[in-house]
C-alpha positions in Angstrom: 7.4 -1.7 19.9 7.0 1.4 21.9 8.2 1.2 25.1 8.3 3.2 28.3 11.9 4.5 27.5 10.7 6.2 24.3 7.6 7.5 26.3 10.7 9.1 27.8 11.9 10.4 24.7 8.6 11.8 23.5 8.2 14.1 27.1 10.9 15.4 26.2 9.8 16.6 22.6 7.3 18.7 24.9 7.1 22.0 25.2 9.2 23.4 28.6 6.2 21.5 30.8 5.8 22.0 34.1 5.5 20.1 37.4 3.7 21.1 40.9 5.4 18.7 43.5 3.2 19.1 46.6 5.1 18.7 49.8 8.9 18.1 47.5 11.2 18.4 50.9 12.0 14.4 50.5 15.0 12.5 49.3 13.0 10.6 47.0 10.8 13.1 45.4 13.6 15.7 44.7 15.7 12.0 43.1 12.9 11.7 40.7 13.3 15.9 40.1 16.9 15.0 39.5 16.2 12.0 37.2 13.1 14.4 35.0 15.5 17.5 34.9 18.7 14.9 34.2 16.3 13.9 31.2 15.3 17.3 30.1 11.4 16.1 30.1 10.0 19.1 32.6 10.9 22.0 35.0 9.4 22.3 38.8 7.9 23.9 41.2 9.0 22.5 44.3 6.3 23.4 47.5 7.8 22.7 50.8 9.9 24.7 53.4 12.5 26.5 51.6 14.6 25.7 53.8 14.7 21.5 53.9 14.5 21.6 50.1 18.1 23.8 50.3 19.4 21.7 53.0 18.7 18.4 51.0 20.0 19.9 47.1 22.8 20.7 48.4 23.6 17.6 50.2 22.6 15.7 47.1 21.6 17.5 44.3 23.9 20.7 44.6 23.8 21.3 40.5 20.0 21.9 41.1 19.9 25.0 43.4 21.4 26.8 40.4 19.2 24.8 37.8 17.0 27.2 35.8 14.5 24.4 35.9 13.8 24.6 39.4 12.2 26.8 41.0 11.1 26.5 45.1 7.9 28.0 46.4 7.6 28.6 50.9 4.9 26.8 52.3 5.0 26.1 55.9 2.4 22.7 56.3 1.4 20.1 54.7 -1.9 21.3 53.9 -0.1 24.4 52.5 1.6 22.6 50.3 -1.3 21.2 48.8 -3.4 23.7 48.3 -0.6 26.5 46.5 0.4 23.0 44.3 -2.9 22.5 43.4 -4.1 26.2 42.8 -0.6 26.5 40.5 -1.7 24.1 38.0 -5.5 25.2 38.3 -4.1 28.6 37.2 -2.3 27.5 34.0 1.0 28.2 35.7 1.8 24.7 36.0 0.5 21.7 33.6 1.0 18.7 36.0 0.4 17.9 39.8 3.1 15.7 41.1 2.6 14.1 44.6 5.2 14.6 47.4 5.8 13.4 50.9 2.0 13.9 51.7 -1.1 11.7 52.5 -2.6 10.7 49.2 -5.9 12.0 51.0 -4.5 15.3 52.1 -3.7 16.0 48.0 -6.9 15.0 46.8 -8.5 16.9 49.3 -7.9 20.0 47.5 -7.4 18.6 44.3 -11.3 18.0 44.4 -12.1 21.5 46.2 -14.9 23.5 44.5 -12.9 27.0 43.8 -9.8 26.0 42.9 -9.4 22.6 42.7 -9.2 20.6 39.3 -12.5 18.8 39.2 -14.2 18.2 35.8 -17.1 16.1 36.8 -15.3 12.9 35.8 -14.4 9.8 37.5 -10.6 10.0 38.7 -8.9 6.6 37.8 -5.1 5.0 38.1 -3.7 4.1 35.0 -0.5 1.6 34.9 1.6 1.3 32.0 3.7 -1.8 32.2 6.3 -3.0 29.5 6.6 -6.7 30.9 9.8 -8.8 29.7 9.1 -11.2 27.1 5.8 -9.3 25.5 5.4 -7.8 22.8 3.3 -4.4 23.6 3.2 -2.0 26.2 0.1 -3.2 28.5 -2.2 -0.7 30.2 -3.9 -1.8 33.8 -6.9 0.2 35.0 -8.0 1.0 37.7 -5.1 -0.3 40.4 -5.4 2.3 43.4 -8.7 4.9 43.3 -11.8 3.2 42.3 -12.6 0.8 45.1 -15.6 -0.9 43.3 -16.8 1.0 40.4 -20.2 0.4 38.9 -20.8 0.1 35.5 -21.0 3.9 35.0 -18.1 4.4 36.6 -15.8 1.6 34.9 -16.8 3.4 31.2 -15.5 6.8 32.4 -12.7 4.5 33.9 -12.0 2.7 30.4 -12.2 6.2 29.0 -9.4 7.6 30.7 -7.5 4.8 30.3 -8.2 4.9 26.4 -6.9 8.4 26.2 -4.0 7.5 28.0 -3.2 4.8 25.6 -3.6 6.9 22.7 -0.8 9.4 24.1 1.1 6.3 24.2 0.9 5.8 20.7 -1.9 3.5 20.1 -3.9 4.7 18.2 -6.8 2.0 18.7 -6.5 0.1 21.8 -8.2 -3.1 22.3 -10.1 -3.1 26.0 -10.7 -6.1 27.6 -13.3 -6.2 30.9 -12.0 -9.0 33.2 -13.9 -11.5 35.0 -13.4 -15.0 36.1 -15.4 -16.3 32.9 -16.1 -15.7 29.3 -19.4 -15.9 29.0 -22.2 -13.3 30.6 -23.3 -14.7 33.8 -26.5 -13.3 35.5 -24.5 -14.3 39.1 -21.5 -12.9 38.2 -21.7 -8.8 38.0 -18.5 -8.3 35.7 -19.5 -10.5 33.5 -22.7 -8.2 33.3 -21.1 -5.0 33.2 -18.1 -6.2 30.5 -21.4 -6.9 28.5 -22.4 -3.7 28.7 -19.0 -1.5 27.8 -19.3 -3.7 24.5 -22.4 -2.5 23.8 -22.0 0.6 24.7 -18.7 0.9 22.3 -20.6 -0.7 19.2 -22.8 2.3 19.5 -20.7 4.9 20.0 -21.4 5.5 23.8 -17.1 4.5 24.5 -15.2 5.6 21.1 -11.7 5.7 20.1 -11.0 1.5 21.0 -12.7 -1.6 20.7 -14.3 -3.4 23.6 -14.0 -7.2 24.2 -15.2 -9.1 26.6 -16.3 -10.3 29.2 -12.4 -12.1 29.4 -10.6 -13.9 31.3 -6.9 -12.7 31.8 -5.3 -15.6 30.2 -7.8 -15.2 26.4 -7.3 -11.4 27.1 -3.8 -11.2 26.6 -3.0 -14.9 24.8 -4.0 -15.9 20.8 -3.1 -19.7 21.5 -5.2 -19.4 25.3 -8.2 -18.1 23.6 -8.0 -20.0 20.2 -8.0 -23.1 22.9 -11.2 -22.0 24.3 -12.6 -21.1 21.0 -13.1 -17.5 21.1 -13.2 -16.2 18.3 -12.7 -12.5 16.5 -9.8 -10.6 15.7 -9.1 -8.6 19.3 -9.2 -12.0 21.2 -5.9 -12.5 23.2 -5.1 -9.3 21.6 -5.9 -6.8 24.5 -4.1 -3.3 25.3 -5.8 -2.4 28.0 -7.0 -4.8 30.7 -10.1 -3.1 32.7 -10.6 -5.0 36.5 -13.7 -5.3 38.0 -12.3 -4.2 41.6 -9.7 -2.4 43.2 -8.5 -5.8 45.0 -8.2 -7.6 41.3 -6.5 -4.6 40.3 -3.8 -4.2 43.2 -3.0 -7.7 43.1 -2.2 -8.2 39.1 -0.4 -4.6 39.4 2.2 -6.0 42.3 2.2 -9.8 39.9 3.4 -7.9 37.1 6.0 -5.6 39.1 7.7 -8.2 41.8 7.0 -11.6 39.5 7.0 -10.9 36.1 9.9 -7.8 36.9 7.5 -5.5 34.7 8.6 -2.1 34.5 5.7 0.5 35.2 4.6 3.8 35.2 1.5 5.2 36.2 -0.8 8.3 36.3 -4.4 9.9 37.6 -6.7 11.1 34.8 -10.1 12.5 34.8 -9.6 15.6 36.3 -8.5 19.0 34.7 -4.4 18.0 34.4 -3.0 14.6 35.0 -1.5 13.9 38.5 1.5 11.5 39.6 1.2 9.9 42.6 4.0 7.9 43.4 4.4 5.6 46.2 8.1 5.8 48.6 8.3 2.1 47.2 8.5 3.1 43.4 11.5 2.8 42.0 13.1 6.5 40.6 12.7 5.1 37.2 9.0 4.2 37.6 8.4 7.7 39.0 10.4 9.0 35.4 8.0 6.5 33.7 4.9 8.3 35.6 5.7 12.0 34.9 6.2 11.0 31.6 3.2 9.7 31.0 1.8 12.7 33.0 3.4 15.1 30.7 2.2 13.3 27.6 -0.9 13.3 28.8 -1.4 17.1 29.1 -3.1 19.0 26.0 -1.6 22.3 27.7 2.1 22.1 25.9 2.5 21.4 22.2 5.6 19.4 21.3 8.6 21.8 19.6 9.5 22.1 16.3 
């Protein structure tokens, strides 16, 4: 099966990416520099003040100051930092937007600025990829950390995102399953409702590129035997790639299950707008922020693999 260690492998087949790190003057941001350089799956620009960045490679990463990879641009704030991050990847100068030590709101402030920001017009969602011990395929969670409660509008551009993502990983025709509390459509019961709809919606065409199931509970979404013991019946049942929540709450709460009780790893990533964007938490592990820009770097058209 694929897993997020060969997502690894495949960055690296990409060709000489490279990462924006807003606000990089942190111990562990420039660790998960270290780790991506280490791994030979991108090259940075790091946007801080010079100065901390050289005081904390040298403590620590002293091989970097003289890596080729790495390259340090001056800012003096925060805000700074953002905005020349942001502006270098809506240039073409850089293909990914990596989050530093910055408010997550400070970053997306200028990620969604009008000039020079990276707006499309499409919903910005989280996608989570988790390999979880004891399964047998790479499981994609959507959306964990922006959408707070997305309507149904907003969960097909969500499930679109998270379908391209998905295919970058390999697979090539995900199953998506809408979760509810139920499996049956039930007027009361607004998931049920809007799972309803994504289905229809991908049996004409509207949502292409997977197949739509539900509405599911998590137990038939992800088990044959659970959903063979309900009696659901058709070939994606308990089958499901990518698990679509109705709520940010659902979401955060089966994303921190699978992490601290089923010891899932994870990486993550933001799609929807012009390039993919990491934004890592302090609390991430430095291999889930390898797993994230990986996923970030697959997810860019902008470099073609090497030959």
């Amino acid at each position: 099966m694929t897993t997020l260690a060969s997502i690894v492998e495949k960055a690296a087949m990409q060709n000489d990416p490279i990462v924006a790190v807003a606000s990089a003057a942190d111990m562990e941001v420039l660790t998960a520099v270290y780790e991506a350089v280490t791994n030979e799956i991108a090259s940075f620009v790091l946007f801080d003040d010079e100065g901390k960045i050289h005081h904390l490679l040298s403590q620590n990463f002293q091989e970097l100051l003289s890596n080729e990879k790495i390259k340090i641009h001056h800012t003096e704030n925060l805000t700074e930092s953002a905005v020349e991050a942001v502006k270098s990847v809506s240039s073409g100068q850089a293909h990914v937007l990596m989050k530093g030590n910055i408010p997550t709101s400070v970053l997306l402030k200028e990620v969604l600025n009008g000039e020079y920001g990276l707006r499309t017009g499409k919903i910005l969602s989280h996608v989570a990829v988790f390999e979880v011990p004891n399964y047998d395929r790479l499981l994609f969670v959507t959306d964990a950390a922006m959408n707070i409660a997305p309507d149904l509008d907003a969960k097909a551009q969500i499930v679109r995102n998270a379908v391209s993502t998905a295919h970058v990983c390999g697979v090539d025709e995900p199953i998506v399953a809408p979760l509810a509390a139920v499996e049956t459509v039930n007027p009361a019961m607004a998931p049920t409702i809007d799972a309803a709809s994504l289905v229809v919606m991908n049996q004409r065409g509207q949502i292409s590129g997977c197949i739509i199931d539900g509405p599911l509970a998590l137990d038939n979404a992800i088990s044959i035997e659970a959903a063979r013991q309900k009696g659901i019946a058709g070939s994606s049942a308990g089958k499901a790639d990518v698990l679509v929540v109705p709520n940010i709450e659902a979401g955060n709460i089966l994303y921190k299950s699978l992490v601290y009780f089923a010891e899932a790893k994870v990486g993550a990533v933001i799609q929807g707008a012009s390039a993919p964007i990491v934004l890592t938490s302090r609390s991430d592990s430095a291999e889930s922020k390898l797993y994230s820009l990986a996923l970030a770097i697959l997810s860019t058209s902008k470099n073609p693999s090497r030959t």
